[in-house]
C-alpha positions as CSV (number, residue, x, y, z in Angstrom):
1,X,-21.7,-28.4,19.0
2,X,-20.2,-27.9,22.4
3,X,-16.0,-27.6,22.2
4,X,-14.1,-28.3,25.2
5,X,-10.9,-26.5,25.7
6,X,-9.4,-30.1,25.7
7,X,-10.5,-29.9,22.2
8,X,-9.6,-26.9,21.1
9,X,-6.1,-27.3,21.6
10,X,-5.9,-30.8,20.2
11,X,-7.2,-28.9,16.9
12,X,-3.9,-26.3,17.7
13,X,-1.6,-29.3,17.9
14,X,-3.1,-30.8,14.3
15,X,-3.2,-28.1,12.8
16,X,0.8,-27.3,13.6
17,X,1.9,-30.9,12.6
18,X,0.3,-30.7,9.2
19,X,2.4,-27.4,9.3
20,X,5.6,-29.2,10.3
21,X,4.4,-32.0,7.4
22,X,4.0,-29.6,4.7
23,X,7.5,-27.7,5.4
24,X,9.3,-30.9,5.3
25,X,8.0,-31.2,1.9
26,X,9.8,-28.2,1.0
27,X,6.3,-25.7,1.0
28,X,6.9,-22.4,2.4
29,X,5.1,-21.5,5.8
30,X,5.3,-17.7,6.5
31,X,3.2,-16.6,9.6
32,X,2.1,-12.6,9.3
33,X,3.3,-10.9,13.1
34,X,0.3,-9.3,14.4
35,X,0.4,-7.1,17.5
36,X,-1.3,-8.7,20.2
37,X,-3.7,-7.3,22.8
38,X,-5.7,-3.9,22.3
39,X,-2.7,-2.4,20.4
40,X,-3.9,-1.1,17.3
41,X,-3.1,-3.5,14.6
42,X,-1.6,-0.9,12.4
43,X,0.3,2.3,13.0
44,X,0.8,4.0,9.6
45,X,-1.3,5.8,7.7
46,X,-1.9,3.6,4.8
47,X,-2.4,0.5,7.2
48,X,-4.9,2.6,9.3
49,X,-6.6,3.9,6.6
50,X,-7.1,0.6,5.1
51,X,-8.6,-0.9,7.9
52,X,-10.4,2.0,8.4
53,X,-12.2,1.8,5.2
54,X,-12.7,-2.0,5.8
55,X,-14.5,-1.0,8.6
56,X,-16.7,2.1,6.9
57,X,-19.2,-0.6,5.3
58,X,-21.7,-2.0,7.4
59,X,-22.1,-5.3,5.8
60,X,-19.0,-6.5,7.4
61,X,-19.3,-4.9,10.5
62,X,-20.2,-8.3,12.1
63,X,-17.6,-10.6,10.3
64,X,-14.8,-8.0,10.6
65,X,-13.9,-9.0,14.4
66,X,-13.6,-12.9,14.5
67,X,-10.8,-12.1,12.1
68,X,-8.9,-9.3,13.8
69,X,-8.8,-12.1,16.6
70,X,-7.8,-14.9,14.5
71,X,-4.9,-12.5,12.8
72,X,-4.0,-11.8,16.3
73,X,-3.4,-15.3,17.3
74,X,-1.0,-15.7,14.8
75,X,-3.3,-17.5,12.5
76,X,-2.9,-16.1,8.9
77,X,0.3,-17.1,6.9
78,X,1.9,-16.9,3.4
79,X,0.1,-13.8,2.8
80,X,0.7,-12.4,-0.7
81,X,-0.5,-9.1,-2.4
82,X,-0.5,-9.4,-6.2
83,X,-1.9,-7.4,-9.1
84,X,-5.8,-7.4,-8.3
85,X,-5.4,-10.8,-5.7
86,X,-4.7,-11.3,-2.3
87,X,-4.0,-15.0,-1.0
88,X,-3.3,-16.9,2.7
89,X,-3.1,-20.3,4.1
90,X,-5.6,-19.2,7.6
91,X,-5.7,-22.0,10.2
92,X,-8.2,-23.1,12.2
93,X,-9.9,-26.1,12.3
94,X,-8.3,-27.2,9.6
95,X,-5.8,-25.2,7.2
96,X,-7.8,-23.4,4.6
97,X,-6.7,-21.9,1.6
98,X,-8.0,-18.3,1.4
99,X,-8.5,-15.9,-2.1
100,X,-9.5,-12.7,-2.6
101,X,-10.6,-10.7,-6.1
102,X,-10.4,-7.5,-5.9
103,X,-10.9,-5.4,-9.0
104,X,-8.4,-3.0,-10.7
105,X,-8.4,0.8,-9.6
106,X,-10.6,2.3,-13.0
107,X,-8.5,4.2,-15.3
108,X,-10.8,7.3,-14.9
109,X,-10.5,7.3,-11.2
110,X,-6.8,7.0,-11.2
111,X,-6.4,9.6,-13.4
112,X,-8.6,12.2,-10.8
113,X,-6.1,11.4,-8.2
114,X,-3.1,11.6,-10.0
115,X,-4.7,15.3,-10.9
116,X,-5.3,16.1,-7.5
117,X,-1.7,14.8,-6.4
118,X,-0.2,18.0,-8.7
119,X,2.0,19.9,-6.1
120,X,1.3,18.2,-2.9
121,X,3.9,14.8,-3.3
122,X,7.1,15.6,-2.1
123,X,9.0,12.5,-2.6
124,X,8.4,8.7,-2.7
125,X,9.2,8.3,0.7
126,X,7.3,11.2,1.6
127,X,4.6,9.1,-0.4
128,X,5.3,5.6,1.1
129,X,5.5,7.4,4.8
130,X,2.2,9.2,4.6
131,X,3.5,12.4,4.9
132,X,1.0,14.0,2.5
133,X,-1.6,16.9,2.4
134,X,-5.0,16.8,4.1
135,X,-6.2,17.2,0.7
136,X,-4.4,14.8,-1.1
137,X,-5.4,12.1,2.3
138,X,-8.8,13.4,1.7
139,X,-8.7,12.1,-2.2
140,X,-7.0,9.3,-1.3
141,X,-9.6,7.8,1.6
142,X,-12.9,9.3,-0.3
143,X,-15.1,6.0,-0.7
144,X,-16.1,6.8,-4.0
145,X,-13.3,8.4,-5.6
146,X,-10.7,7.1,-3.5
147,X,-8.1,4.3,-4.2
148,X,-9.1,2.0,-1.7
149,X,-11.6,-0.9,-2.4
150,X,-15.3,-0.8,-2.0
151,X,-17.3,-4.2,-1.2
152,X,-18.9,-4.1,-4.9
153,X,-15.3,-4.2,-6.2
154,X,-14.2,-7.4,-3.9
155,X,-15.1,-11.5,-4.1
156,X,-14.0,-13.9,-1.7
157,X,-13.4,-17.1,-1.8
158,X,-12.2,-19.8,1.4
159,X,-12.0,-23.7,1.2
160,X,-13.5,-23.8,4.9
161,X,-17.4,-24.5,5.2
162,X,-18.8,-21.7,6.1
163,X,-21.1,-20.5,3.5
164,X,-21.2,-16.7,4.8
165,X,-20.2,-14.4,2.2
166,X,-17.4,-13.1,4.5
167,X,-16.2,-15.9,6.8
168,X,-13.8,-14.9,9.9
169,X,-10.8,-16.6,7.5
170,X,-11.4,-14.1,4.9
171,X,-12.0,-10.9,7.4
172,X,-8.4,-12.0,8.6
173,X,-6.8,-11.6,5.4
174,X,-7.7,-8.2,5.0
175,X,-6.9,-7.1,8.2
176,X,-3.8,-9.1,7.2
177,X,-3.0,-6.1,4.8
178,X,-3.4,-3.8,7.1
179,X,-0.5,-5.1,8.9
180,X,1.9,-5.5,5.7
181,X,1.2,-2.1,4.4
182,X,2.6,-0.6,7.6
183,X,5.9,-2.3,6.5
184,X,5.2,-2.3,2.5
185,X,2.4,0.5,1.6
186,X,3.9,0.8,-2.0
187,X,1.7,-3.5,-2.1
188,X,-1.2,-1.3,-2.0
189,X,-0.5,0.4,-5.3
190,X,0.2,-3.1,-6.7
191,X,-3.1,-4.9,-5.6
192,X,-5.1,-1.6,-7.3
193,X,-3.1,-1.8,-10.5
194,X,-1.7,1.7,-10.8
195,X,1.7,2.9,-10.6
196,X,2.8,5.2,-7.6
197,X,5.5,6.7,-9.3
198,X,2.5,8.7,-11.4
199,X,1.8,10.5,-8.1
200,X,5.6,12.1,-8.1
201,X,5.8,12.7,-11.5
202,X,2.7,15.0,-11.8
203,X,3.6,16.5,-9.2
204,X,7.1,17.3,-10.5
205,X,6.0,18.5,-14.0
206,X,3.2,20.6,-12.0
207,X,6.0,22.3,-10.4
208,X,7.7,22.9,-13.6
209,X,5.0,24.3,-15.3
210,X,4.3,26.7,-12.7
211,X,7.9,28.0,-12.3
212,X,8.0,28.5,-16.6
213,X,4.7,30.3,-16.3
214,X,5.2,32.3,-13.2
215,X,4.6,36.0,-13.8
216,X,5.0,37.0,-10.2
217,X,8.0,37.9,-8.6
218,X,10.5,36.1,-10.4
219,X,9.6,36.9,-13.7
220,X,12.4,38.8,-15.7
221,X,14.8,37.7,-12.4
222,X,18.2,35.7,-14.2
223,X,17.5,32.3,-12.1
224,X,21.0,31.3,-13.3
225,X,22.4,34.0,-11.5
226,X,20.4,32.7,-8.3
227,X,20.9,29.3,-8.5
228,X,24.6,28.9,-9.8
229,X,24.0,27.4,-12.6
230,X,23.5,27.7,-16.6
231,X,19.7,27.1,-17.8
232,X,20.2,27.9,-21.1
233,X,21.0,24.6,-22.7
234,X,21.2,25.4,-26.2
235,X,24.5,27.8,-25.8
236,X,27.5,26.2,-25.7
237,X,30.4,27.6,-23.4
238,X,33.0,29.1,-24.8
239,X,36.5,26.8,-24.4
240,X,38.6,29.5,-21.3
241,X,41.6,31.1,-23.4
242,X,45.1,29.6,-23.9
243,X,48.1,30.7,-21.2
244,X,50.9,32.5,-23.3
245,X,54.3,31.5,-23.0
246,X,56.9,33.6,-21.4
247,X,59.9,34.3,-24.1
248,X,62.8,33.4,-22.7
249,X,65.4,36.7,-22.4
């Protein structure tokens, strides 16, 4: 079917007064901000990487671009990131309602990178910013191992009538993540199941453990006496002895 661009715009001006219809009925209509033009769509690491690893799999190489455009043109709204689920209202033709399954992070493979964090988190914003090691990174994008999603691990599912396993509605949403991790990576920990905070932790106790077992050059040095401060908390401190009054001549 030929589309004029008489047409097209018509469709633009439908769609935005069922928009305008459904907000006076009190429903919430939240358009995601997209850069426009060839900027890159996201700018931190756990947006790029994201898209990245969208973009790794070869059977979505030819859906994946209809919905960087759509996303673009300001087309994907109320997107929300919950516990194994993303979900979007995407408009084009008509509004659709968009869903997509994604399954939990496995227990097993959480556990491996929560090992291979030990010593190399430095803080949750260090976390949240990226600010990692190439090894941790490398962990963290592997495709097998990793704690992004692989197609096997993802269903989709769009009220529009394209029967394509990935139609461009779909594609947009999860570029659509992309773009709200740069702002909120710690959604990405949500969506897998798995608790960021683990990542710190480990990483803390790892530190712990090697400063109680370290035989090398602190070992027999009084770290009290270097830090300032008393790390023997069983003894209790002695009360400082009572001033003597002067007797009076």
């Amino acid at each position: 079917m030929w589309w004029s661009y008489q047409d097209v715009e018509e469709q633009k001006k439908r769609v935005q007064r069922e928009i305008a219809k459904r907000k006076k009925r009190g429903e919430k209509f939240e358009v995601l901000p997209a850069p426009a033009g060839q900027k890159k769509l996201s700018t931190t690491f756990w947006g790029q990487a994201w898209c990245r690893n969208l973009e790794s799999y070869q059977a979505y190489e030819s859906r994946l671009p209809r919905g960087r455009s759509y996303l673009r043109q300001g087309n994907v709204y109320n997107l929300m990131i919950e516990p194994g689920k993303l979900s979007a209202v995407v408009a084009g033709s008509e509004l659709y309602n968009t869903s997509i399954v994604i399954q939990p992070l496995p227990k097993k493979q959480w556990q491996q990178i929560v090992k291979s964090s030990a010593g190399q988190v430095g803080s949750m914003l260090d976390l949240l910013a990226g600010k990692l090691g190439d090894g941790l990174m490398k962990v963290l994008k592997d495709q097998d191992g990793g704690l992004f999603p692989k197609p096997k691990e993802i269903r989709f599912n769009c009220s529009c009538p394209d029967h394509a396993d990935m139609c461009k509605h779909v594609s947009a949403v999860l570029y659509g993540v992309g773009v709200l991790l740069d702002t909120k990576p710690e959604l990405l920990f949500t969506l897998r199941g798995v608790d960021q905070a683990e990542l710190l932790s480990n990483a803390s106790s790892a530190a712990i453990t090697d400063l109680s077992a370290d035989t090398g050059d602190l070992a027999g040095v009084d770290l009290s006496a270097i830090f300032g401060i008393d790390l023997n908390m069983d003894t209790v401190p002695e009360p400082p002895p009572k001033k003597k009054r002067a007797k009076k001549g």
